[in-house]
MARVO-305311 format. One record per atom (N, C-alpha, C): residue in three letters; atom name; x, y, z. Coordinates in steps of 0.2 Angstrom, whole numbers. Example, Ala and Ser with C-alpha at 12.3 -4.5 7.8 and 13.67 -1.06 7.14 Angstrom:
+------+------+-------+-------+-------+
| rest | atom |     u |     v |     w |
+------+------+-------+-------+-------+
|  ALA |    N |    66 |   -28 |    39 |
|  ALA |   CA |    62 |   -22 |    39 |
|  ALA |    C |    66 |   -16 |    39 |
|  SER |    N |    64 |   -11 |    35 |
|  SER |   CA |    68 |    -5 |    36 |
|  SER |    C |    64 |     0 |    39 |
+------+------+-------+-------+-------+
REM end
This chain:
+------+------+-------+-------+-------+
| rest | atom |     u |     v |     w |
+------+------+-------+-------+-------+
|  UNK |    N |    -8 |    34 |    76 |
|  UNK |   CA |   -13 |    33 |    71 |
|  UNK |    C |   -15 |    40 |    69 |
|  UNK |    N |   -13 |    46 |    73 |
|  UNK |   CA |   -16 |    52 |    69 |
|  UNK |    C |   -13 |    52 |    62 |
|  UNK |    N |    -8 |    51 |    63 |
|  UNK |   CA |    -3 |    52 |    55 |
|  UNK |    C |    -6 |    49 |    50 |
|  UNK |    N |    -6 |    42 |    51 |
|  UNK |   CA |   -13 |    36 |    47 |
|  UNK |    C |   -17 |    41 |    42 |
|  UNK |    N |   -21 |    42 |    49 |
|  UNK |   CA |   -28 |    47 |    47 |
|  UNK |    C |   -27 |    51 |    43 |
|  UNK |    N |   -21 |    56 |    44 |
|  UNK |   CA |   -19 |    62 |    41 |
|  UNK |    C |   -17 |    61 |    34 |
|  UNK |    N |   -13 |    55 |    34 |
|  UNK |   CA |   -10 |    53 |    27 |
|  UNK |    C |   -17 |    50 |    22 |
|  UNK |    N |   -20 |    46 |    26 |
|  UNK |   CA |   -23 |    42 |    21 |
|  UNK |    C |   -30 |    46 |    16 |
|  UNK |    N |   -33 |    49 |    18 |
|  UNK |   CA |   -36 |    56 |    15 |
|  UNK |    C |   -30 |    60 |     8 |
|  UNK |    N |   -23 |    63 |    10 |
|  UNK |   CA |   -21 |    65 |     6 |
|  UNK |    C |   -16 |    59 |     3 |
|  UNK |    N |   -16 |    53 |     3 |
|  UNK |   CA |   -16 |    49 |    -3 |
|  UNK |    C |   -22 |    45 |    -6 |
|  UNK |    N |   -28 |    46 |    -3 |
|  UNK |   CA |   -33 |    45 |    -7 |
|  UNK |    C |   -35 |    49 |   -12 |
|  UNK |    N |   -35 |    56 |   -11 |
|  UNK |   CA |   -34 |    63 |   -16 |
|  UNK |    C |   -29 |    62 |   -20 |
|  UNK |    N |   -23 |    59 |   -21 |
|  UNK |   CA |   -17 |    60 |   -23 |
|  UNK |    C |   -17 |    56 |   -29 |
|  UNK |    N |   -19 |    52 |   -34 |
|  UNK |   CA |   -17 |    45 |   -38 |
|  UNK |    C |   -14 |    48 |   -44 |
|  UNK |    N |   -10 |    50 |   -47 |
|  UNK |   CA |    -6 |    52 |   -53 |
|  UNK |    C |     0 |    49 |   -56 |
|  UNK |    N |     0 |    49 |   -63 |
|  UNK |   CA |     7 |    46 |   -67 |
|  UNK |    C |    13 |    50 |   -69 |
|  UNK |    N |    15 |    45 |   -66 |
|  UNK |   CA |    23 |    47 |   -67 |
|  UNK |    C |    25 |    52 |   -73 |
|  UNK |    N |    22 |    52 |   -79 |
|  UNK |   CA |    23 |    55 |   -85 |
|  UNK |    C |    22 |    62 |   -87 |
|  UNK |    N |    20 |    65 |   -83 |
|  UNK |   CA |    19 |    74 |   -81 |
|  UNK |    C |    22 |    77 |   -86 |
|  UNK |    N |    21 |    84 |   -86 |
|  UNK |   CA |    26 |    89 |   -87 |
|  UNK |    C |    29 |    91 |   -81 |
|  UNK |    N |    35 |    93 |   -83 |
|  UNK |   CA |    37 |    95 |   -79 |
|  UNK |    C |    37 |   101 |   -72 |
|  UNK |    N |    36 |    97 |   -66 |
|  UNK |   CA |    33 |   103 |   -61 |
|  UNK |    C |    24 |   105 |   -60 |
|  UNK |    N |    24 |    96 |   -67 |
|  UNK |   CA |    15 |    96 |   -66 |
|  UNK |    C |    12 |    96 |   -58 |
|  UNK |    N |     5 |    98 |   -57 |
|  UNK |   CA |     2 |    95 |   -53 |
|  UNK |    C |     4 |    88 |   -50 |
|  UNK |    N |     4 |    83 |   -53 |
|  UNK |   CA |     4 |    77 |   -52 |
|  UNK |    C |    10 |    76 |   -49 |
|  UNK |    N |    17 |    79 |   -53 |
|  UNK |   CA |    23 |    79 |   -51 |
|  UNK |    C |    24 |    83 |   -43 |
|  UNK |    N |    21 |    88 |   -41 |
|  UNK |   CA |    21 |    91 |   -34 |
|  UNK |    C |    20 |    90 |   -32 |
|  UNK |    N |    13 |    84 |   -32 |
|  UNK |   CA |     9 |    80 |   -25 |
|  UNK |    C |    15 |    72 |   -25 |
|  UNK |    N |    16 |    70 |   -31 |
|  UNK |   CA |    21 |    64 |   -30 |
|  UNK |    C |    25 |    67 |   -27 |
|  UNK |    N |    28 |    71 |   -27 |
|  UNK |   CA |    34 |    75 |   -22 |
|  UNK |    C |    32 |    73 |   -16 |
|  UNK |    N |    27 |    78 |   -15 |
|  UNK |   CA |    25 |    77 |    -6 |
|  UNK |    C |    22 |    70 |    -5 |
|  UNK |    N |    19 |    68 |    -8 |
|  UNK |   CA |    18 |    62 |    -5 |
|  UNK |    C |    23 |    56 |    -3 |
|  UNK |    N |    28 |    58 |    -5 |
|  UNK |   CA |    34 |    53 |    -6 |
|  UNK |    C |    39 |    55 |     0 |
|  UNK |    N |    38 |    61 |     2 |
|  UNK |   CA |    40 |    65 |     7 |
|  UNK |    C |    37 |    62 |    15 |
|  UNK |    N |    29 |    62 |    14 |
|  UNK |   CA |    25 |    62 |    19 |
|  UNK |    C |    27 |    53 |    21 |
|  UNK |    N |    28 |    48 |    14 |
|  UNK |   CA |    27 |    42 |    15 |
|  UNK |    C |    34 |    40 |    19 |
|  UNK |    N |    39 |    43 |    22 |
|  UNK |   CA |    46 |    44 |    22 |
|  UNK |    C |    45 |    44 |    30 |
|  UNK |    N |    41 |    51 |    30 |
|  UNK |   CA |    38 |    53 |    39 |
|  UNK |    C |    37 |    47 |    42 |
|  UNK |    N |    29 |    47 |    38 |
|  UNK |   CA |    26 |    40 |    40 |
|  UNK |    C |    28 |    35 |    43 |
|  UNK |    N |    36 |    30 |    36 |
|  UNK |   CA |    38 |    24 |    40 |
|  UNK |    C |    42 |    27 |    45 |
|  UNK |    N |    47 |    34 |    46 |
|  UNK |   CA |    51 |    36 |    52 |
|  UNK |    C |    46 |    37 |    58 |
|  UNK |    N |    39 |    37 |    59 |
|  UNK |   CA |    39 |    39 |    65 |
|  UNK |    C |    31 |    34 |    66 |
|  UNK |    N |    27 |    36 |    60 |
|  UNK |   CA |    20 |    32 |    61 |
|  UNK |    C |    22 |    24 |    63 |
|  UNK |    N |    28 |    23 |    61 |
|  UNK |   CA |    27 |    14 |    61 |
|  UNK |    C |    31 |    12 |    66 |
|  UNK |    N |    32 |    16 |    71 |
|  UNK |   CA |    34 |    14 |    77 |
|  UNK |    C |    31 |    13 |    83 |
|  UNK |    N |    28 |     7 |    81 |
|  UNK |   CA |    23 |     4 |    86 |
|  UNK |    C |    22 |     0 |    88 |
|  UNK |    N |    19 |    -3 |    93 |
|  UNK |   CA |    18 |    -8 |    94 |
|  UNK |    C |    11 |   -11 |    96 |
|  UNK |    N |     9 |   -15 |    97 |
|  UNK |   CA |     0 |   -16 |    98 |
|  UNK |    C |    -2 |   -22 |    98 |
|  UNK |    N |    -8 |   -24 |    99 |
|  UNK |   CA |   -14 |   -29 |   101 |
|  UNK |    C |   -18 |   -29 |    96 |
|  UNK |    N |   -15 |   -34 |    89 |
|  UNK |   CA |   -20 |   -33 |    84 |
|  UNK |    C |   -27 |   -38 |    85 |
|  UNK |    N |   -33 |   -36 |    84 |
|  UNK |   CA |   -35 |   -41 |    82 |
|  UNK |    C |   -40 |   -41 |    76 |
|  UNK |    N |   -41 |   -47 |    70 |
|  UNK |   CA |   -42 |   -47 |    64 |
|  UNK |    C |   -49 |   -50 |    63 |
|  UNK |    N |   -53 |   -46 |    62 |
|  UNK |   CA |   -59 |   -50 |    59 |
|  UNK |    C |   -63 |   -49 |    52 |
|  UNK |    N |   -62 |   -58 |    50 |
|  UNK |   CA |   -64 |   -55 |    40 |
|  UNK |    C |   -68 |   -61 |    41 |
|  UNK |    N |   -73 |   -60 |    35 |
|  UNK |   CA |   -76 |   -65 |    31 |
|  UNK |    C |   -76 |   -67 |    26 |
|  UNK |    N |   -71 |   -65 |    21 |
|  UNK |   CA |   -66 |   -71 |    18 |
|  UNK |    C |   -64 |   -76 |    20 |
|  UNK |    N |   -63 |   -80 |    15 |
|  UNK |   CA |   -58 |   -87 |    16 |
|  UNK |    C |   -61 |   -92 |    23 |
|  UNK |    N |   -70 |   -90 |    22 |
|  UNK |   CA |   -72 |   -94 |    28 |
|  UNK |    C |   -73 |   -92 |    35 |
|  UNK |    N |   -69 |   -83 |    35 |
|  UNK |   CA |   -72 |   -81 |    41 |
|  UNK |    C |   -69 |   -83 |    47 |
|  UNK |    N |   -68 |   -77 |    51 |
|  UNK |   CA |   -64 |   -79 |    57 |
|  UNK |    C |   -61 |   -73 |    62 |
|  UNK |    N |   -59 |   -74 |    68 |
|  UNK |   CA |   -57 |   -68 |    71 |
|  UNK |    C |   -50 |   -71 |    74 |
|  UNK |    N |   -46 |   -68 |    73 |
|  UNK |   CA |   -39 |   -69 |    77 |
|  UNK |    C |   -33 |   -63 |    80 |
|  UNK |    N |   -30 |   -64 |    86 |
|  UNK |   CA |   -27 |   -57 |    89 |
|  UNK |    C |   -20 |   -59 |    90 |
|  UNK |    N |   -15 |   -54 |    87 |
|  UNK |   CA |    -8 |   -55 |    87 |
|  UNK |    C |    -6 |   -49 |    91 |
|  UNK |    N |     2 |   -51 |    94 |
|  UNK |   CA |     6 |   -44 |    96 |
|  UNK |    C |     8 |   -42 |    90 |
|  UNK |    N |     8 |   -38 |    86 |
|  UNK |   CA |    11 |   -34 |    83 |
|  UNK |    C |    13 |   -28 |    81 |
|  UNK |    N |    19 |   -27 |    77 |
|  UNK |   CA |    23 |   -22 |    77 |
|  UNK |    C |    28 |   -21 |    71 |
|  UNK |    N |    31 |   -19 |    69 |
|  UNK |   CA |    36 |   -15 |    64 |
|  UNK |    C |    45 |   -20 |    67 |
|  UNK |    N |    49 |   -20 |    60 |
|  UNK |   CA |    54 |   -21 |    64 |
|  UNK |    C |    59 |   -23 |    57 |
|  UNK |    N |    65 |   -22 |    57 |
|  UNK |   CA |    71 |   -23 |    52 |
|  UNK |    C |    71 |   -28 |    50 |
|  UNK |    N |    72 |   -30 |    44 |
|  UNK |   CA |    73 |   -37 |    42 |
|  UNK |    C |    80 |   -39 |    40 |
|  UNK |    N |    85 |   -44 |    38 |
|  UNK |   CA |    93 |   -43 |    37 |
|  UNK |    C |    95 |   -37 |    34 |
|  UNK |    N |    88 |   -37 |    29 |
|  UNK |   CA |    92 |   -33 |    24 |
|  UNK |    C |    91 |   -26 |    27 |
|  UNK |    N |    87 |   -24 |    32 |
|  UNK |   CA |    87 |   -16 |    36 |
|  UNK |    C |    80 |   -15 |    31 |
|  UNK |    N |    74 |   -19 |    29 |
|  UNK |   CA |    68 |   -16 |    26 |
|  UNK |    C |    63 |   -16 |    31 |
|  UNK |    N |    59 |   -11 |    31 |
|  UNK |   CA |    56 |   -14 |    36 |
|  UNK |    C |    49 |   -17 |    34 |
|  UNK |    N |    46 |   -21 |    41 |
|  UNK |   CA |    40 |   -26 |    41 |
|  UNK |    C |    38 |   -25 |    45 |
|  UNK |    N |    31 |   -30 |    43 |
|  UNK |   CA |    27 |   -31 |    49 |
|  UNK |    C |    30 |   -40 |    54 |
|  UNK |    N |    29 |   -39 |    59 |
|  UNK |   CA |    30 |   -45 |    63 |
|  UNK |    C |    26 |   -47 |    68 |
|  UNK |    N |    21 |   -51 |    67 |
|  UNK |   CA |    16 |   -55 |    71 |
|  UNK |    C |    18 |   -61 |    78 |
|  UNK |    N |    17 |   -60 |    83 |
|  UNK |   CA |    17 |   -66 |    86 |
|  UNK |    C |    10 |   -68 |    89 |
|  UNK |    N |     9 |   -71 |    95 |
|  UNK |   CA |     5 |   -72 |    98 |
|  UNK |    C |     3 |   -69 |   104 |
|  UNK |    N |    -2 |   -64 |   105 |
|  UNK |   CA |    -3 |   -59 |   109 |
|  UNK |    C |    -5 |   -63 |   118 |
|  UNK |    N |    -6 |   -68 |   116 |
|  UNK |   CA |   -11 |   -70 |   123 |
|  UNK |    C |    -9 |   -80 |   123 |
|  UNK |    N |   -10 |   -84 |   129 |
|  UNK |   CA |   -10 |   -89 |   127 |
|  UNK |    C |    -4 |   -95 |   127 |
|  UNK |    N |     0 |   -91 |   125 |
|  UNK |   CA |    10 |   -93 |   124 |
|  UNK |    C |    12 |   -95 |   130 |
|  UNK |    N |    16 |  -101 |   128 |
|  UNK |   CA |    20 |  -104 |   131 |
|  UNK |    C |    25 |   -99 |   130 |
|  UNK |    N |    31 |  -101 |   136 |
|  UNK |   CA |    39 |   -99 |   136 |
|  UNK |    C |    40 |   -99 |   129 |
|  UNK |    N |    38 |  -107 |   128 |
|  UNK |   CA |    45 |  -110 |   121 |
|  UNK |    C |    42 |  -104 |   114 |
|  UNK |    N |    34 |  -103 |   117 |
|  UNK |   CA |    33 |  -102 |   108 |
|  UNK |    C |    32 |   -94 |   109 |
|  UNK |    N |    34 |   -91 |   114 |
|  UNK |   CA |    34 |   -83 |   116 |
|  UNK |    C |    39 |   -80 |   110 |
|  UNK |    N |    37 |   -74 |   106 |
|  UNK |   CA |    41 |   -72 |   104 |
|  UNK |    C |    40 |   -75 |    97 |
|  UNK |    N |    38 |   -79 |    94 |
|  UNK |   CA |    37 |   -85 |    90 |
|  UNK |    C |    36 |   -82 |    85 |
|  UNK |    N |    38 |   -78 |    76 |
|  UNK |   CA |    34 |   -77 |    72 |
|  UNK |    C |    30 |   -78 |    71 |
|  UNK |    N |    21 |   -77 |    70 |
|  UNK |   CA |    17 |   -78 |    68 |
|  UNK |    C |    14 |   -77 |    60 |
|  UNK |    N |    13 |   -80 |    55 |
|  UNK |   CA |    10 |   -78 |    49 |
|  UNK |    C |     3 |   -79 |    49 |
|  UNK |    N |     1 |   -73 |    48 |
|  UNK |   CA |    -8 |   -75 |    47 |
|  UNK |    C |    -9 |   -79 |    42 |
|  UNK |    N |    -5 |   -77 |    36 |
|  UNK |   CA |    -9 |   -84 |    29 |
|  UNK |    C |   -10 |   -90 |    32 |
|  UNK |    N |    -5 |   -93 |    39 |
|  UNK |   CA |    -6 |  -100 |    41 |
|  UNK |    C |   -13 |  -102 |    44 |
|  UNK |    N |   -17 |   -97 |    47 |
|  UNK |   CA |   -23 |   -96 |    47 |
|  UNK |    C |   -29 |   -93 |    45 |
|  UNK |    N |   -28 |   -95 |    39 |
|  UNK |   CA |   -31 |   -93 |    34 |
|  UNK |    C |   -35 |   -84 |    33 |
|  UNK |    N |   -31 |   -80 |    36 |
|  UNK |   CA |   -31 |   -74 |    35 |
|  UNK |    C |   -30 |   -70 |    29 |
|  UNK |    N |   -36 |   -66 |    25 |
|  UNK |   CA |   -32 |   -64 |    19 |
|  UNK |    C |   -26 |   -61 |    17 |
|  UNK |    N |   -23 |   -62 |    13 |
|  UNK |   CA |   -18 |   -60 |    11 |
|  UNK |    C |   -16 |   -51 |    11 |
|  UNK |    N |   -22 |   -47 |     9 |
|  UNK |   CA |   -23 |   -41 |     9 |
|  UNK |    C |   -21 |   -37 |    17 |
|  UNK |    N |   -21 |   -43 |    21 |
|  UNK |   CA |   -24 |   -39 |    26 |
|  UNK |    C |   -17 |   -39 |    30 |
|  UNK |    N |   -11 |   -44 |    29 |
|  UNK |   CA |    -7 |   -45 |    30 |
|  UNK |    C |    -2 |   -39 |    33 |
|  UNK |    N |    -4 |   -36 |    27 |
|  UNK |   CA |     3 |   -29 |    29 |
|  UNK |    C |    -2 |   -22 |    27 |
|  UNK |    N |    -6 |   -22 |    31 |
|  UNK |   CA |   -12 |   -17 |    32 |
|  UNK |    C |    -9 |    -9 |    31 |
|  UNK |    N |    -2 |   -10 |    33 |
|  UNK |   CA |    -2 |    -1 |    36 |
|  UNK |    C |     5 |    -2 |    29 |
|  UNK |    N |     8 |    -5 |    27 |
|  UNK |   CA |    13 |    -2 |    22 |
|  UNK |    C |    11 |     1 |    15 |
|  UNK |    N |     3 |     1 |    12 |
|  UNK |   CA |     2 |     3 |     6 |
|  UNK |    C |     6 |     9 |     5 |
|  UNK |    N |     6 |    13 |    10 |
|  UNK |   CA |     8 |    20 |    10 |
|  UNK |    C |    14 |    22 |     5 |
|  UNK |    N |    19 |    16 |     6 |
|  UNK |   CA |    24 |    14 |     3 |
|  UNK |    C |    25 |    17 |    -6 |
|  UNK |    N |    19 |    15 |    -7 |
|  UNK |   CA |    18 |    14 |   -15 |
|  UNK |    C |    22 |    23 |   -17 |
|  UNK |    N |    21 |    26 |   -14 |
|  UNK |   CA |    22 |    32 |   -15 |
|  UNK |    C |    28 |    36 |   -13 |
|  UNK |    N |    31 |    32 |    -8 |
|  UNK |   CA |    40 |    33 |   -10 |
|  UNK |    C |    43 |    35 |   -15 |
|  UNK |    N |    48 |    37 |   -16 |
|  UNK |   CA |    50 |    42 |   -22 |
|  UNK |    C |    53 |    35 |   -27 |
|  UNK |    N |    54 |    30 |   -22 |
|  UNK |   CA |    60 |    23 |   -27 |
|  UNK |    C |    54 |    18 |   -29 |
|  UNK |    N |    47 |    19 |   -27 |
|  UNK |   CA |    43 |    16 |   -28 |
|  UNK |    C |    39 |    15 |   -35 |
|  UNK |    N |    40 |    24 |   -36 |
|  UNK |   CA |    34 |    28 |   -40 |
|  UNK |    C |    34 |    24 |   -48 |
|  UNK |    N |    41 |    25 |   -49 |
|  UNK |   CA |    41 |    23 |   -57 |
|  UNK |    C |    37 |    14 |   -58 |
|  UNK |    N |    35 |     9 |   -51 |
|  UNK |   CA |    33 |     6 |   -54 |
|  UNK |    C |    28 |     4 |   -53 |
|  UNK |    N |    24 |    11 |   -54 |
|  UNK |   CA |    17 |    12 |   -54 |
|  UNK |    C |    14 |    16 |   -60 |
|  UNK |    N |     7 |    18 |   -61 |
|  UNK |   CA |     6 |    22 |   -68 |
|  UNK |    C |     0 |    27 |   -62 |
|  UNK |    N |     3 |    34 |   -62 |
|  UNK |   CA |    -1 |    38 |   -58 |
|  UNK |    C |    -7 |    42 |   -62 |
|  UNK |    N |   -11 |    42 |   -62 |
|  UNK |   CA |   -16 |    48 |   -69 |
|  UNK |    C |   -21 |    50 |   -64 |
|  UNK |    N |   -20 |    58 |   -65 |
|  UNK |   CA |   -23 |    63 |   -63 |
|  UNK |    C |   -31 |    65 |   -63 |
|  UNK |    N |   -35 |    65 |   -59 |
|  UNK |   CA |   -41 |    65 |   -60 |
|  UNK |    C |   -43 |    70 |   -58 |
|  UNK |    N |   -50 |    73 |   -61 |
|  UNK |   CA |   -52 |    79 |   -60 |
|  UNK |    C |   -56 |    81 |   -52 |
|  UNK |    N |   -53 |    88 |   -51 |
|  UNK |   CA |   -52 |    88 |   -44 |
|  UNK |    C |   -59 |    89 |   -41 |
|  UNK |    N |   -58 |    85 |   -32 |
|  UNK |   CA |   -63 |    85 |   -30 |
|  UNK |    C |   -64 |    86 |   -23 |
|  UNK |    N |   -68 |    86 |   -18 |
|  UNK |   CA |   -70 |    89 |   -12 |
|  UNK |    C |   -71 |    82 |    -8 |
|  UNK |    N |   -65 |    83 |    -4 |
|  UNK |   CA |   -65 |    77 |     1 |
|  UNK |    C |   -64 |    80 |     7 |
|  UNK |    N |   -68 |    78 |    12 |
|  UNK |   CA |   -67 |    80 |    21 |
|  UNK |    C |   -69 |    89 |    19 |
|  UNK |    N |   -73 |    92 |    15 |
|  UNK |   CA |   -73 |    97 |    14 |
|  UNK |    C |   -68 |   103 |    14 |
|  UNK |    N |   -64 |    99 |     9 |
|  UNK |   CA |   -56 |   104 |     5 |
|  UNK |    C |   -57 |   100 |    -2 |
|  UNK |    N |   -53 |   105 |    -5 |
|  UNK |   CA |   -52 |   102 |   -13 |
|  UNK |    C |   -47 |    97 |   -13 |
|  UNK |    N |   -45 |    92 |   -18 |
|  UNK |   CA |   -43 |    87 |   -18 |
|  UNK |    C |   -38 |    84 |   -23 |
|  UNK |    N |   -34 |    82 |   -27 |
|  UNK |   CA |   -30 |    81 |   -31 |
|  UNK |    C |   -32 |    73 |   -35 |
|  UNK |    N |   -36 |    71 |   -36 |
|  UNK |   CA |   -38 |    62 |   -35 |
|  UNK |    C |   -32 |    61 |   -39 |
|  UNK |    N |   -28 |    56 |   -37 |
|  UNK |   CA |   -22 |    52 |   -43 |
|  UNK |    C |   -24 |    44 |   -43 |
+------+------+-------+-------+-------+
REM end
């Protein structure tokens, strides 16, 4: 979770469009951030854990899953929920989807936003530059 922490700050400061000059500011930070998003899924998302979810959306509710990261056919990776407590043999191991218990949809894949900032991801976003700012008391790049 330090990397989370670490990342989420310099993609907070970071939001800029792909349409630069070349070698602009916004070009730099897309660089490293696409960099840093790369780390992130090779090492931050190698985890495993005792989720548990509480919203007040959709009527409110708390629920806890095993969950953890893992390949899908196509080698992308995901999140994959089961059921952390409670299981039967038969249903141990058992995919779990939060939308079936009416968990919001946002909440789903909580840790891959990071993604948006991959180098293959960038062109299908519009990044614009904002005037710089002081976040965690350092200057900041907002995109």
């Amino acid at each position: 979770m330090t990397l989370m922490r670490a990342f989420f700050p310099l993609a907070a400061a970071v939001s800029i469009a792909a349409h630069g000059a070349a070698d602009s500011p916004l070009e730099r930070s897309l660089a490293r951030l696409s960099r840093v998003a790369e780390l992130y899924r090779d090492s931050a998302l190698g985890f495993a854990c005792q989720e548990t979810i509480t919203y007040s959306s959709s009527g409110g509710g708390r629920i806890q899953f095993a969950y953890l990261f893992i390949r899908d056919e196509d080698g992308r990776l995901r999140d994959f929920r089961t059921w952390s407590t409670g299981t039967t043999a038969k249903n141990r191991g058992q995919e779990v989807y939060p939308r079936d218990y009416n968990v919001p949809r946002y909440v789903e894949s909580a840790y891959l936003w990071a993604f948006v900032f991959r180098s293959d991801r960038q062109p299908l976003y519009r990044f614009d530059v904002r005037p710089e700012e002081i976040v965690g008391g350092r200057t900041a790049l907002p995109i």
